[in-house]
C-alpha positions, -999 to +999 in steps of 0.1 A: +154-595-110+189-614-108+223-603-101+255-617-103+275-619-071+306-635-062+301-657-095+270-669-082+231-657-094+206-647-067+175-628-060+180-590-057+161-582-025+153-546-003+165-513-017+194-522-031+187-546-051+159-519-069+190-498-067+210-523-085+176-523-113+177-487-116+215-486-119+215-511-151+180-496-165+198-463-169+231-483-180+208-496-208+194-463-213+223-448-221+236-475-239+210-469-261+214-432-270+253-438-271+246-460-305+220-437-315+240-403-313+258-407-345+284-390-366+281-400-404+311-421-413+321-447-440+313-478-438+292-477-406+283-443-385+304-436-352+290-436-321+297-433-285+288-465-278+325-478-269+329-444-250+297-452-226+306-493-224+341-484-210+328-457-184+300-481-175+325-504-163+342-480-144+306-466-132+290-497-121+322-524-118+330-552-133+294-572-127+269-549-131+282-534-159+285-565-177+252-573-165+241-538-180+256-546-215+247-584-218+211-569-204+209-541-237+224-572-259+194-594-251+172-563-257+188-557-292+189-592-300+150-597-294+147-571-319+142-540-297+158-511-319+185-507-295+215-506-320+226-477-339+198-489-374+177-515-352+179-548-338+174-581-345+197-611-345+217-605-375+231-578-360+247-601-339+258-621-367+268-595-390+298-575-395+293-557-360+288-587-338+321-592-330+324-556-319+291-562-301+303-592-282+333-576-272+314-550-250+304-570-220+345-585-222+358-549-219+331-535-194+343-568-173+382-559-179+377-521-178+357-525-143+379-547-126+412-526-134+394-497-121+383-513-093+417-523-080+428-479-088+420-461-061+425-424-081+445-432-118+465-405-135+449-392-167+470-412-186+463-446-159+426-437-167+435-434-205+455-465-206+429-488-190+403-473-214+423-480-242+428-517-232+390-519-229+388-504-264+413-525-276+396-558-267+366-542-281+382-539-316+397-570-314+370-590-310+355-566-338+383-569-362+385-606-355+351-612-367+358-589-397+387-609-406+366-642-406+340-626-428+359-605-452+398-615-448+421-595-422+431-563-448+395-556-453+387-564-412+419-534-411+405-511-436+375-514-431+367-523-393+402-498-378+415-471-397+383-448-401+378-452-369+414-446-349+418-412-345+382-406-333+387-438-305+414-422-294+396-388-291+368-404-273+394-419-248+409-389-242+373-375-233+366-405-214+397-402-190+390-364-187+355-376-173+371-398-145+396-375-135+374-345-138+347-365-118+360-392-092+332-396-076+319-410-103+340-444-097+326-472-081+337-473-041 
């Protein structure tokens, strides 16, 4: 097992680094269920899986969260069924691999704000969870736009899916302010 530490890669050792396993091994696990529990939607289901990325960063931090994600990426990408129909490469080269790539970017981004908050307001936690989303739709919407054109990437990759981000951010920051503990120390 590896970690990443201070930019650098080394050895976990002793208890905490099987700590540090476990931690991402249930990070990964619920990765997993998030893109499985699925609401029927045009074109593509919904899913929590934005929802538990962003709390994962605020969970684990910055590093180990993106460790967690790039860890269930590499899992998915072997062709585990880890994604919300399967696994495989082209899902990373299909419509949702720019949403998929932008995970580990906003567990990174949504970790390290939180890291530097001691206790955020509701709307501090909802505002940090919204960048995180936000970078997560970018990168979505920007690979959208280079396979369909930017109206469909809108239409297609945005606007079904606003109003129920939104809700899930609301949830999320609810979470973190109903549970502070649950922040990384």
């Amino acid at each position: 097992m590896i970690t990443v530490s201070s930019g650098a890669t080394r050895p976990l050792r002793g208890a905490r680094g099987l700590a540090q396993a476990g931690m991402s091994l249930v990070g990964v696990a619920i990765l997993i269920a998030s893109a499985k529990a699925q609401v029927p939607f045009w074109p593509v289901p919904m899913t929590l899986q934005t929802l538990a990325v962003l709390l994962l960063g605020v969970v684990h931090g910055p590093r180990m969260a993106v460790a967690t994600v790039v860890a269930y990426l590499a899992l998915g990408a072997a062709g585990a069924p880890v994604f919300a129909a399967g696994g495989g490469l082209a899902y990373l080269v299909g419509p949702t691999g720019g949403f998929l790539f932008g995970l580990p970017v906003a567990a990174f981004v949504v970790g390290t704000l939180f890291a530097r908050r001691a206790s955020p307001s509701l709307v501090g936690a909802f505002g940090v969870l919204f960048v995180g989303d936000a970078i997560i739709f970018g990168c979505g919407l920007a690979w959208l736009a280079h396979l369909f054109g930017a109206g469909k990437a809108i239409a297609l990759g945005l606007e079904p899916f606003a109003a129920a981000e939104l809700l899930k951010l609301a949830l999320g920051a609810t979470l973190i302010r109903a549970a502070p503990r649950m922040r990384r120390a």
